[in-house]
C-alpha atoms as an extended CHARMM CRD file, in Angstrom:
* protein
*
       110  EXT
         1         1  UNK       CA             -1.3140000000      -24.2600000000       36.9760000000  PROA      1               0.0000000000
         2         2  UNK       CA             -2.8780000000      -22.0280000000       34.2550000000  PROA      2               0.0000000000
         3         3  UNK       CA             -1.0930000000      -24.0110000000       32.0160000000  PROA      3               0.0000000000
         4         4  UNK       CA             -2.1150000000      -27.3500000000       32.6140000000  PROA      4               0.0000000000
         5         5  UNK       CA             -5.4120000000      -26.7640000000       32.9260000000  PROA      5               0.0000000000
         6         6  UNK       CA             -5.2610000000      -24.9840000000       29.4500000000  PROA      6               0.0000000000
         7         7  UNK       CA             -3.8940000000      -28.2120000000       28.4950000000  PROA      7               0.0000000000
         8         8  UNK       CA             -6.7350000000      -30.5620000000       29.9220000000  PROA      8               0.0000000000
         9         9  UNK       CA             -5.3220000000      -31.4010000000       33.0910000000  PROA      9               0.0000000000
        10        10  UNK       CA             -7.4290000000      -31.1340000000       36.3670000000  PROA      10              0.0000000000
        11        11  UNK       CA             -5.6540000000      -29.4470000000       38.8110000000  PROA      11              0.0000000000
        12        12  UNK       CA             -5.9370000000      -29.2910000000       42.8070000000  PROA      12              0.0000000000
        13        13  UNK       CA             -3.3740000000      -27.2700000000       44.2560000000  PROA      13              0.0000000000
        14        14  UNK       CA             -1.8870000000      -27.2640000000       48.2290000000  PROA      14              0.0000000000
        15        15  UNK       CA             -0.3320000000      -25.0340000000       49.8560000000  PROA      15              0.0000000000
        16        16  UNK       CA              2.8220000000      -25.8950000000       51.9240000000  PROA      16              0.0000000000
        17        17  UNK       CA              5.4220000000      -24.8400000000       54.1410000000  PROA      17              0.0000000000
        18        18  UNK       CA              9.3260000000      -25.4820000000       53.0090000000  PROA      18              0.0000000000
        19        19  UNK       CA              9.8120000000      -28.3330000000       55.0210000000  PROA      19              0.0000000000
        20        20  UNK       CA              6.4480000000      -29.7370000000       54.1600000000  PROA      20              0.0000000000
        21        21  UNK       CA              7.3140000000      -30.0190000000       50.1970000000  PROA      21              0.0000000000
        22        22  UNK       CA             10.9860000000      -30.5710000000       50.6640000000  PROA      22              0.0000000000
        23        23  UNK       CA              9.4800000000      -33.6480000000       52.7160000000  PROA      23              0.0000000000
        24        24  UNK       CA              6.9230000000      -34.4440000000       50.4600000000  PROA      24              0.0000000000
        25        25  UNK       CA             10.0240000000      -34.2460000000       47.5010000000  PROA      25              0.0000000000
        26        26  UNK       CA             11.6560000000      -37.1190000000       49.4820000000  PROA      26              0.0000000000
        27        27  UNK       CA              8.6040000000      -39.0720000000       49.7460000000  PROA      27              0.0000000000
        28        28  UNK       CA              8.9160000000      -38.7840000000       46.2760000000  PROA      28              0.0000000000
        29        29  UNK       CA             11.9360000000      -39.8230000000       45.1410000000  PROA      29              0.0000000000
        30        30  UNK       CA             12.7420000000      -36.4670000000       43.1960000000  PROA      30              0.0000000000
        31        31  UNK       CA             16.4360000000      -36.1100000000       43.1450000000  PROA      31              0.0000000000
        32        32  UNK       CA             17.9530000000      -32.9890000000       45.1580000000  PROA      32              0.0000000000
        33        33  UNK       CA             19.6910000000      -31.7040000000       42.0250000000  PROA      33              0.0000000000
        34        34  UNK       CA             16.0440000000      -31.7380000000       40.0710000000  PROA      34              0.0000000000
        35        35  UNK       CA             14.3880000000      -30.0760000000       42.7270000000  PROA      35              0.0000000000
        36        36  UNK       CA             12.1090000000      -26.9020000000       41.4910000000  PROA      36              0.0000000000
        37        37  UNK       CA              9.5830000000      -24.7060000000       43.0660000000  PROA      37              0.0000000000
        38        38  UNK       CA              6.9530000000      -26.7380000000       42.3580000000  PROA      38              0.0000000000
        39        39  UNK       CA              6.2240000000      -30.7820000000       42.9730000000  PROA      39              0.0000000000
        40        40  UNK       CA              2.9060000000      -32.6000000000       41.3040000000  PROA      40              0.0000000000
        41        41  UNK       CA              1.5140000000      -35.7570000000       40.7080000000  PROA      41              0.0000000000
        42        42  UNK       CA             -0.2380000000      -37.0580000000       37.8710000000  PROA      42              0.0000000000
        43        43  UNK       CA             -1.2730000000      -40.6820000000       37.5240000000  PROA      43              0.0000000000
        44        44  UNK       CA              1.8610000000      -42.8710000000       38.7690000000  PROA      44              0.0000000000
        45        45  UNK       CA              4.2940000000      -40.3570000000       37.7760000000  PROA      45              0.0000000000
        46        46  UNK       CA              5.9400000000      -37.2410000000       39.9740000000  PROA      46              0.0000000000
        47        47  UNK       CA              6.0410000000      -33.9040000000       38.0610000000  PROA      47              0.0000000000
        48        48  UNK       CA              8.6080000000      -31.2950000000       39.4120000000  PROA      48              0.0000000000
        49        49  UNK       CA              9.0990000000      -28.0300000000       38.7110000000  PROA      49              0.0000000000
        50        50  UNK       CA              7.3300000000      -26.1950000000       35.6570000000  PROA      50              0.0000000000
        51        51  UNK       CA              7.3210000000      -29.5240000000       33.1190000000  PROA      51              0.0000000000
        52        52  UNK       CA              4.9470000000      -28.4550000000       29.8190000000  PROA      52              0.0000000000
        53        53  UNK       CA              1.7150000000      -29.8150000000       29.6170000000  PROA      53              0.0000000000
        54        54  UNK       CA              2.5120000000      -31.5280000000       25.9160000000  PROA      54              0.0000000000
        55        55  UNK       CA              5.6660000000      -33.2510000000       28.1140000000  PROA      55              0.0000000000
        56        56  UNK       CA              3.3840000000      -34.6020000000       30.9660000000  PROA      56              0.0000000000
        57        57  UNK       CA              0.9240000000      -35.6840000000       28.1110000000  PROA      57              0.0000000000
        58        58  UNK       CA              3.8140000000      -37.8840000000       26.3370000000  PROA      58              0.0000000000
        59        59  UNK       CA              5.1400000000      -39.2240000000       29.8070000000  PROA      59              0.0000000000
        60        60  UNK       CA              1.3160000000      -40.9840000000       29.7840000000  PROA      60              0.0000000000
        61        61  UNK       CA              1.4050000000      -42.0150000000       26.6650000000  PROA      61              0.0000000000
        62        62  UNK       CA              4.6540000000      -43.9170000000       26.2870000000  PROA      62              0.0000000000
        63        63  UNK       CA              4.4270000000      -44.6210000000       30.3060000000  PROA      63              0.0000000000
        64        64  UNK       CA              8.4840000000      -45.2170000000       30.6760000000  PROA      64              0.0000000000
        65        65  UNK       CA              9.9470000000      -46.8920000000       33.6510000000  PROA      65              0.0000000000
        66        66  UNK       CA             10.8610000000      -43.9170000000       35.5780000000  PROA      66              0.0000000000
        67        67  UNK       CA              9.2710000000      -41.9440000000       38.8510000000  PROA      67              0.0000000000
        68        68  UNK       CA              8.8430000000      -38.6270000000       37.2110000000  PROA      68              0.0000000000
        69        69  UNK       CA             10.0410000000      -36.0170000000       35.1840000000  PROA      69              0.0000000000
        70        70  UNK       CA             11.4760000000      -32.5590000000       36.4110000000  PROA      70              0.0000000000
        71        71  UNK       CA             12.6310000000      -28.9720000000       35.2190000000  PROA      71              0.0000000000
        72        72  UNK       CA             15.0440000000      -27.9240000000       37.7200000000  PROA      72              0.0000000000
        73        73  UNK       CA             14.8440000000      -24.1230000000       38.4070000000  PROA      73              0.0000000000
        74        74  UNK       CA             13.0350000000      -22.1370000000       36.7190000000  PROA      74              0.0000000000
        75        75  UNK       CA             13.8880000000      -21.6720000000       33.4090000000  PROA      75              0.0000000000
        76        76  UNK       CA             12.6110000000      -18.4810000000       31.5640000000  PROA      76              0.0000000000
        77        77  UNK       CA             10.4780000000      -19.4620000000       28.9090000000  PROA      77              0.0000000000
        78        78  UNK       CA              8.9580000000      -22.9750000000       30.2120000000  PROA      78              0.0000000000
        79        79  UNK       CA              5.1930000000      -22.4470000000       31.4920000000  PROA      79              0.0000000000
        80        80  UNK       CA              4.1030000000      -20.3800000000       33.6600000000  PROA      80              0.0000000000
        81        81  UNK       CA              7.6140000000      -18.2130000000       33.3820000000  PROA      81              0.0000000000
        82        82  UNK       CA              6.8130000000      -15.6040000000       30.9500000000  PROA      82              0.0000000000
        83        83  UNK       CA             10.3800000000      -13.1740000000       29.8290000000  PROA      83              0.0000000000
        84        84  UNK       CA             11.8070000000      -10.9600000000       27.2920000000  PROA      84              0.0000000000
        85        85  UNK       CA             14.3170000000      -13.5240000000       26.7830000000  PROA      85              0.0000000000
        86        86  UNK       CA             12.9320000000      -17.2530000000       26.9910000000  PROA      86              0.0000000000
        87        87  UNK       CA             15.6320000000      -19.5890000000       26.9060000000  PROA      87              0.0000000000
        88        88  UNK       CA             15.6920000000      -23.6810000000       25.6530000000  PROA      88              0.0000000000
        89        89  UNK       CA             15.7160000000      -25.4540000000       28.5930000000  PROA      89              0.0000000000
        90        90  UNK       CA             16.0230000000      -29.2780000000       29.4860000000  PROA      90              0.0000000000
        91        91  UNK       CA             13.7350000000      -31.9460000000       30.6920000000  PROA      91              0.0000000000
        92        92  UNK       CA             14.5130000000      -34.7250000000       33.1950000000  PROA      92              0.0000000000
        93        93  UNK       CA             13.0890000000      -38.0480000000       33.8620000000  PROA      93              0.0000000000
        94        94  UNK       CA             14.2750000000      -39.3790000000       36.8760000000  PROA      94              0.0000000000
        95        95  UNK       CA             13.6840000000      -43.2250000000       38.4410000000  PROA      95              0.0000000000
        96        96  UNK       CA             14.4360000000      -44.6520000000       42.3770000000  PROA      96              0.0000000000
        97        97  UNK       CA             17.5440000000      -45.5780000000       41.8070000000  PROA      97              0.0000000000
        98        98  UNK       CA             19.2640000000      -41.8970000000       41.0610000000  PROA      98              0.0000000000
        99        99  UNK       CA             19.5890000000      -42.4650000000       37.3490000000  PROA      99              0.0000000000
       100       100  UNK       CA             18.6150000000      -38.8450000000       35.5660000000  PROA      100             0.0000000000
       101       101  UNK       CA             18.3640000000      -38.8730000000       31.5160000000  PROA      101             0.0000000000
       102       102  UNK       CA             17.3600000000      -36.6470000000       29.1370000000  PROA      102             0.0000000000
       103       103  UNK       CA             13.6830000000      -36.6150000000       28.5520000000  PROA      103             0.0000000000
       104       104  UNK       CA             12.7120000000      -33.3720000000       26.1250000000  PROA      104             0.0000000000
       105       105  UNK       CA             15.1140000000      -30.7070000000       25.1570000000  PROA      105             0.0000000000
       106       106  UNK       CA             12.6920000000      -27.6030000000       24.7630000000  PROA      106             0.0000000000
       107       107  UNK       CA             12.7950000000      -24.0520000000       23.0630000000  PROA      107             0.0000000000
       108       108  UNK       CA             10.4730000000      -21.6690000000       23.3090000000  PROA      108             0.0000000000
       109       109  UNK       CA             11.8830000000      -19.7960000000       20.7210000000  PROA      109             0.0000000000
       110       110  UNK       CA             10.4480000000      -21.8660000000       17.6250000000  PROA      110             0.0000000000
């Protein structure tokens, strides 16, 4: 959350029980293979999972035809997941129908 707030983003967090996220993750539309420890929304988009700020920013901007975006797991290296050895990692957009495409490739490296 650090992040996005660093980032300009007002955030208001909830806590929730397993069932209460993996519920609200349905409600959603967020694909069980994209599924992270985290869900969000911002505007009319879902956010799963530890997305970057500058990502989430774009997704507003260009305001594609899709439910959300997603970072399954949690990849060393992508905010909030600090490591000796970040890693690049992959960002999903996702839409109602299943479809899953490549949004942002990251690395944290350069």
């Amino acid at each position: 959350m650090g992040h996005l707030q660093a980032k300009g983003f007002k955030v208001d967090a909830f806590g929730a029980t397993n069932s209460q996220l993996n519920a609200a993750k349905d409600r959603y539309g967020v694909p069980p293979k994209l599924r992270a420890c985290h869900t969000g929304l911002v505007g009319d988009y879902v956010i799963e999972g530890h997305v970057p700020g500058e990502i989430i920013s774009r997704l507003l901007r260009e305001k594609p035809a899709v439910v959300g975006l997603a970072v399954p797991g949690m990849p060393i290296g992508s905010p909030g997941m600090p490591g000796p050895n970040p890693q690049p990692y992959t960002v999903y957009s996702f839409d109602r129908e299943g479809n899953v495409e490549v949004y942002a490739q990251i690395d944290p490296r350069e």
